[in-house]
N, C-alpha and C positions, 0 to 999 in steps of 0.2 A: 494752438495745439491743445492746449487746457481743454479750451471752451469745445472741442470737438468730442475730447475724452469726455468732457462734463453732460455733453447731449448723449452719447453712448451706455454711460450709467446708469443714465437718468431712465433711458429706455426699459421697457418690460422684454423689449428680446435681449439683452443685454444677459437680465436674471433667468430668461426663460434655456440659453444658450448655456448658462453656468451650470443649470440645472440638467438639462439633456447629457453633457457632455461627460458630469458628476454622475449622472444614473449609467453612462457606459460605463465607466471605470468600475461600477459594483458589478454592471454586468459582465466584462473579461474578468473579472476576479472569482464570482460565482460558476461561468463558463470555466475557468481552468479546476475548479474545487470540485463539482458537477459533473461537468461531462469529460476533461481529463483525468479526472482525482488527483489530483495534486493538493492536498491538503493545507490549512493555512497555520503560519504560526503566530506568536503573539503579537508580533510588529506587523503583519500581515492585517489582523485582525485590529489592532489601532490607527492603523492607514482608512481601512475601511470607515471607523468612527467617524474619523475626520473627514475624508469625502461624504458618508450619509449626513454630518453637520453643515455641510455648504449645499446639499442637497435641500436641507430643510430654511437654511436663511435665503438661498435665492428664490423658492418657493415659497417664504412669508414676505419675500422684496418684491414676487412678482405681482402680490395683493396691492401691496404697500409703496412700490418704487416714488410715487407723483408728492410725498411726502417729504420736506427738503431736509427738516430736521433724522428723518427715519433710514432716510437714504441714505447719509451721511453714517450712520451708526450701523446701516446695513454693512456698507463699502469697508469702516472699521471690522467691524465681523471677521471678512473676508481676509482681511491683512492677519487677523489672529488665527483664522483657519488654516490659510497659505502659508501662517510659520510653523503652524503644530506639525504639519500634511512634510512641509523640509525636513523637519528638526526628525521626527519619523522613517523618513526617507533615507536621511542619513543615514541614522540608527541599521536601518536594513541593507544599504548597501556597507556598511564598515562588519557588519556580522557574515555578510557574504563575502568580504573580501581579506576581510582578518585584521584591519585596522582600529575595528570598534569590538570591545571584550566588553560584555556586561551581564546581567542576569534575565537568561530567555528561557523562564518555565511556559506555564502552562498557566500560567496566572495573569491576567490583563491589568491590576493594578489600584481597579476601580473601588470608590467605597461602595461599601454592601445595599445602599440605597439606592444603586445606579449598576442595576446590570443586564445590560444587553446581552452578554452571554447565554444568560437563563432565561431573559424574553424570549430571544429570540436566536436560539442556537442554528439555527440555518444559514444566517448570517454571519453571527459572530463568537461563535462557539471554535476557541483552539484547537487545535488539532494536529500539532505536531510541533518540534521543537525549531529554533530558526536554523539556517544554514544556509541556505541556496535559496534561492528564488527560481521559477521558472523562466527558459526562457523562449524569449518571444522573436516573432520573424526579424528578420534583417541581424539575427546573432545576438541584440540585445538580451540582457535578462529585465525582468518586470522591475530590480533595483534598481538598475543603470537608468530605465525609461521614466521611473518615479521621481528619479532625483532630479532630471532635464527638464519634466513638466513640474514639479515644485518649485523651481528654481522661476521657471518661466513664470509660475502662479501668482511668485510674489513679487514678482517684479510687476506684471500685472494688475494685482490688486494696490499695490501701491498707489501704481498712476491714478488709479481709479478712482482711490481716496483724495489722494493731494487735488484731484481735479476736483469733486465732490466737494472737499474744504472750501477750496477759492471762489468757485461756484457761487458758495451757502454764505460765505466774507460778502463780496461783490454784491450779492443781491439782499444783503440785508441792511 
C-alpha cells in the first residue's frame, strides 16, 4: 500500500491535481466575492493564503517532483499546509457556530514585510467582519465543507509523506 501511495506522489499528476483542485477553491471563493458579493472576512482571507501556498508548492513539485530528497520536503510542505488550511477552518466554523470566540478585525496579522492584502487586494484584501459563511448547495455552509476537506487534506498528505519517507529509507 505504501509503495502504491509512494508511486502516486512521486507522480507530476499527483502535484498537477493538488494544484487544479487548489486553484477551484480560490475560484468558488472569488465566484461567491465577485459575482455573489458576499464579501470575505479575515479567516476567509487566511484560508485563501493557505490554499494559494499549496497552490504554489504543488506548482514548484510539479518542476521538481522526480527529486527524492525534494519530494520528500515537498510532501512535508503539504502536512504543514493541510494543518494551517484545519487549524483555520476550525477557527471559521467555531465563529460561525459560536464555540470559538476570538479577535476577527479587519487585520490579517501578517508582519509588515509580507502583505498580500496590499499586493494584491483582489484577492486578499478584508472586507468584512466574521460571522457566517455562505452557503453552498446541498445546505452545507463553505465552513462545514472546509473543515471535511481539511480534515480529508490532512489525512491525505500525511499518507503521502509517511509513503514518501519509507520510499526515500528503502531506496537509500
Amino acid at each position: 500500500m505504501l509503495d502504491k501511495l509512494a508511486n502516486i506522489g512521486k507522480s507530476g499528476f499527483y502535484w498537477l491535481a493538488l494544484a487544479l483542485i487548489a486553484l477551484s477553491f480560490e475560484a468558488v471563493a472569488l465566484f461567491y466575492q465577485y459575482v455573489l458579493e458576499l464579501m470575505p472576512c479575515v479567516l476567509c482571507i487566511q484560508v485563501r493564503l493557505w490554499v494559494m501556498a499549496l497552490i504554489m508548492v504543488a506548482l514548484l513539485m510539479l518542476l521538481l517532483h522526480r527529486l527524492r530528497f525534494i519530494s520528500v520536503a515537498g510532501h512535508l510542505l503539504t502536512v504543514v499546509i493541510a494543518a494551517g488550511l484545519l487549524e483555520r477552518s476550525y477557527q471559521l466554523l467555531g465563529t460561525e457556530r459560536g464555540f470559538v470566540y476570538g479577535d476577527c478585525g479587519f487585520d490579517l496579522g501578517l508582519p509588515d514585510w509580507f502583505s498580500p492584502d496590499k499586493w494584491f487586494p483582489t484577492l486578499f484584501e478584508v472586507q468584512t467582519s466574521c460571522g457566517y459563511t455562505p452557503e453552498l448547495p446541498f445546505g452545507i455552509t463553505m465552513a462545514e465543507a472546509l473543515i471535511v476537506v481539511s480534515v480529508v487534506f490532512v489525512l491525505l498528505s500525511l499518507a503521502m509523506t509517511v509513503a514518501a519517507i519509507a520510499r526515500y529509507r528503502w531506496s537509500a
